[in-house]
C-alpha positions as CSV (number, residue, x, y, z in Angstrom):
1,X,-3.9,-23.8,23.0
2,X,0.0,-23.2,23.9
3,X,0.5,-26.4,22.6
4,X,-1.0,-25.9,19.5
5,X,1.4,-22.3,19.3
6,X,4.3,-24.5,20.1
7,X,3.1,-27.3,17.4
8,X,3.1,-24.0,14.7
9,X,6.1,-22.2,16.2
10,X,8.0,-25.5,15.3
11,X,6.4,-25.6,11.8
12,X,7.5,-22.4,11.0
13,X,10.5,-23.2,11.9
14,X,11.2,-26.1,10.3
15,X,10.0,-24.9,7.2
16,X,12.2,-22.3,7.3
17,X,15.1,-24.2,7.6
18,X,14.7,-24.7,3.8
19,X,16.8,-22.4,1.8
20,X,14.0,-21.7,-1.3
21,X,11.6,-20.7,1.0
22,X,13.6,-18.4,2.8
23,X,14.6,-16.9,-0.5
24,X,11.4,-16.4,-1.5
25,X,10.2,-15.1,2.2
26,X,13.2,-12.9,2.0
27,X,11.7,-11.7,-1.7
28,X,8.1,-11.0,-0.6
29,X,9.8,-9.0,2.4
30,X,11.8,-6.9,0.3
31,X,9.1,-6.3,-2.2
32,X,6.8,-5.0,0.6
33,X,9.7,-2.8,1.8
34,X,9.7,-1.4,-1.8
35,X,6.1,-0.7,-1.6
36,X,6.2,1.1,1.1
37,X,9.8,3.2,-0.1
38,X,7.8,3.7,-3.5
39,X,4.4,4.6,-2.0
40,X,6.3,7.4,0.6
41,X,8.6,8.9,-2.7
42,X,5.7,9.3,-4.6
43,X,3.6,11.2,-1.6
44,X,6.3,13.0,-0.7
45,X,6.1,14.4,-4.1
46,X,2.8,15.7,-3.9
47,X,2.1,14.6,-7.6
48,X,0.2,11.1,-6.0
49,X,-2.2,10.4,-3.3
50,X,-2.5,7.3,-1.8
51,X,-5.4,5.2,-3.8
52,X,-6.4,2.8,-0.3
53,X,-9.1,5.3,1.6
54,X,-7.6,2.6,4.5
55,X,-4.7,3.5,4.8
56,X,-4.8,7.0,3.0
57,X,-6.0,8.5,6.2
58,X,-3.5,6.7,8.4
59,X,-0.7,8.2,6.2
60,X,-1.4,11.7,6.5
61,X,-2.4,11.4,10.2
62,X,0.0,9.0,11.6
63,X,2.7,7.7,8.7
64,X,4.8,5.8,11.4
65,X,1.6,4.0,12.5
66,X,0.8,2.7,8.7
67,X,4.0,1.7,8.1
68,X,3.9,-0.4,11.2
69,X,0.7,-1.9,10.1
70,X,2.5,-3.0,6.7
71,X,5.0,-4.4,8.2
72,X,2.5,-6.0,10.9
73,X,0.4,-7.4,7.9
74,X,3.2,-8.8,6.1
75,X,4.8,-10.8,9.2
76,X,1.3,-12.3,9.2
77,X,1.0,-13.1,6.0
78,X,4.2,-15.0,5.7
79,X,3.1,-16.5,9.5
80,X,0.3,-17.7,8.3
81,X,2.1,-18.8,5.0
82,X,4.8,-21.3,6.5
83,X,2.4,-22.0,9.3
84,X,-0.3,-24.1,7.4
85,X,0.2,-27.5,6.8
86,X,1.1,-27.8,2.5
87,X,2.7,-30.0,0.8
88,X,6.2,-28.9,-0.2
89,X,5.8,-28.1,-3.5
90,X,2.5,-26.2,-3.4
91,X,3.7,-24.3,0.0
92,X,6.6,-22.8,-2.4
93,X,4.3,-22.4,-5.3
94,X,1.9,-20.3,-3.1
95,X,4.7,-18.5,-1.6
96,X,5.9,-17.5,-4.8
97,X,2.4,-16.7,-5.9
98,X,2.4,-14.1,-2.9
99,X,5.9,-13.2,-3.8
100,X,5.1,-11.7,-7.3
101,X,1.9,-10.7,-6.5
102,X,3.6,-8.4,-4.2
103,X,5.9,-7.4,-7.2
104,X,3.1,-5.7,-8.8
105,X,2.4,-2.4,-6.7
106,X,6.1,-1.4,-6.2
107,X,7.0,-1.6,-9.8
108,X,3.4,0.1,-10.5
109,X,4.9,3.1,-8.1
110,X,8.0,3.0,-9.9
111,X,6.8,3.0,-13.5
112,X,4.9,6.2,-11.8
113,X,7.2,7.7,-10.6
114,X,9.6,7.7,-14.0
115,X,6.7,9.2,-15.9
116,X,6.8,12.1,-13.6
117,X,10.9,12.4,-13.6
């Protein structure tokens, strides 16, 4: 088993040592750190509630916790990302997939929030 860790840590790794993928790790980072800016403007502006019954709850009782557990889900995603064995090409095309997928709910929030401004 720690051998099999050590076999992914190095994966990881060594895909990472390529400069597109880092720019496109770096983008799906930064877009879930815009999602979770966007998200907290918009509740802290009492005109939204948070649509996930998840992690609606979560907010309002413990908004440090949730934003943990964003974060925490995103490292894994982009763990899990570099750490399965893809060809080149179709390990960028999926992270970039993931990438503008992510795109979608911060600029959602943001197109919200400028109707209410």
């Amino acid at each position: 088993m720690a051998a099999l860790m050590r076999e992914r840590a190095l994966l990881v790794r060594n895909v990472l040592a390529w400069r597109d993928v880092r720019l496109f790790v770096a983008l799906f980072c930064a877009a879930q750190l815009l999602d979770g800016l966007t998200t907290y403007v918009g509740l802290a502006s009492h005109h939204f509630q948070e649509e996930n019954p998840l992690v609606g709850g979560l907010l309002d009782s413990h908004p440090l916790l949730a934003v943990g557990l964003k974060a925490g889900v995103a490292v894994t995603v982009v763990i899990a990302l570099l750490a399965v064995r893809l060809r080149w090409r179709l390990r960028l095309t999926v992270i970039a997939l993931f990438t503008a997928v992510s795109l979608v709910a911060p600029l959602a929030n943001l197109v919200s929030l400028s109707r209410i401004a």
